[in-house]
N, C-alpha and C positions, 0 to 999 in steps of 0.2 A: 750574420745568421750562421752560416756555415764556419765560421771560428769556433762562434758558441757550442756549436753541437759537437766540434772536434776537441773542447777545450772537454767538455764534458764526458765524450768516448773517453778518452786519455787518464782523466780522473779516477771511474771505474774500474777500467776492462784496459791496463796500459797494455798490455802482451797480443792481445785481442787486433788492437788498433794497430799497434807496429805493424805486426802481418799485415793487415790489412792495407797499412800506407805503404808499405814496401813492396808488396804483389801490385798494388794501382799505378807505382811509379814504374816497375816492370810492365808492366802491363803500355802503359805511356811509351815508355824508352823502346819497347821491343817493337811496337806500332808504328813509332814514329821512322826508325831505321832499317827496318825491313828485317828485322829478327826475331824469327817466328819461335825458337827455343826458349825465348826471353818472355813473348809473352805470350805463351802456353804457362811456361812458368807461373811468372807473374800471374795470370786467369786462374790458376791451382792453389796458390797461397789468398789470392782472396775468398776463392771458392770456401775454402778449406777455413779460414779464420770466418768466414760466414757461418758456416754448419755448426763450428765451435760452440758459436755464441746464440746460434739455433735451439743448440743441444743442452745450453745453458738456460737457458730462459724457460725451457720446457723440462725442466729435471724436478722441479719442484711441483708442479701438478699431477707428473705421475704418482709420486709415492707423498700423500698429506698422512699418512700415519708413521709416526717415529717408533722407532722401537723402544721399548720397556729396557730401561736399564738393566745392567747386571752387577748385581752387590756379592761381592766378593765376602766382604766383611760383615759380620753381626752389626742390627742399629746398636747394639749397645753391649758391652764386656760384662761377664761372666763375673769378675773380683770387682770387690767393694768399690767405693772411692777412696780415698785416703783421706787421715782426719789433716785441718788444717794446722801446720807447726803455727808457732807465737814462743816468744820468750815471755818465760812467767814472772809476776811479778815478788815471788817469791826472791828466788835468785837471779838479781843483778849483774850485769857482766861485768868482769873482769876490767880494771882499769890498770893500764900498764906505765908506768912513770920513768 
């Protein structure tokens, strides 16, 4: 279960999840050893890839109207089209021997 769900973070959001597994491994390592700069650390870069992905998931509910493009260009030119060339069958090309 918990593979799955890391196999599937990683998939997504891999930037997201690094932080995340590398502040938990601080976070671990600082705890286990008695180094509390490690995991303050470590509790900062989770924290912080938390809110991230917080701040992700909630960007697209604030604003559901897109903005109206901007056209630079006319939909369409001012000069004709051009007529389509064709060789006529009048004159034949040139055969060079």
């Amino acid at each position: 279960m918990w593979t799955q769900l890391l196999k599937r973070a990683y998939r997504r959001h891999p930037l997201m999840s690094f932080a995340a597994t590398a502040g938990a491994v601080d976070v671990l390592l600082g705890g286990l050893h008695g180094r509390v700069s490690l995991l303050i650390f470590g509790l900062g870069m989770v924290s912080a890839a938390i809110a991230f992905q917080w701040r992700r998931i909630q960007r697209p509910q604030l604003s559901d109207v897109s903005p109206s493009p901007k056209h630079y260009l006319p939909d369409h030119t001012s000069r004709p089209q051009l007529p389509m060339l064709g060789l006529s069958r009048k004159d034949p090309p040139p055969r060079h021997r």
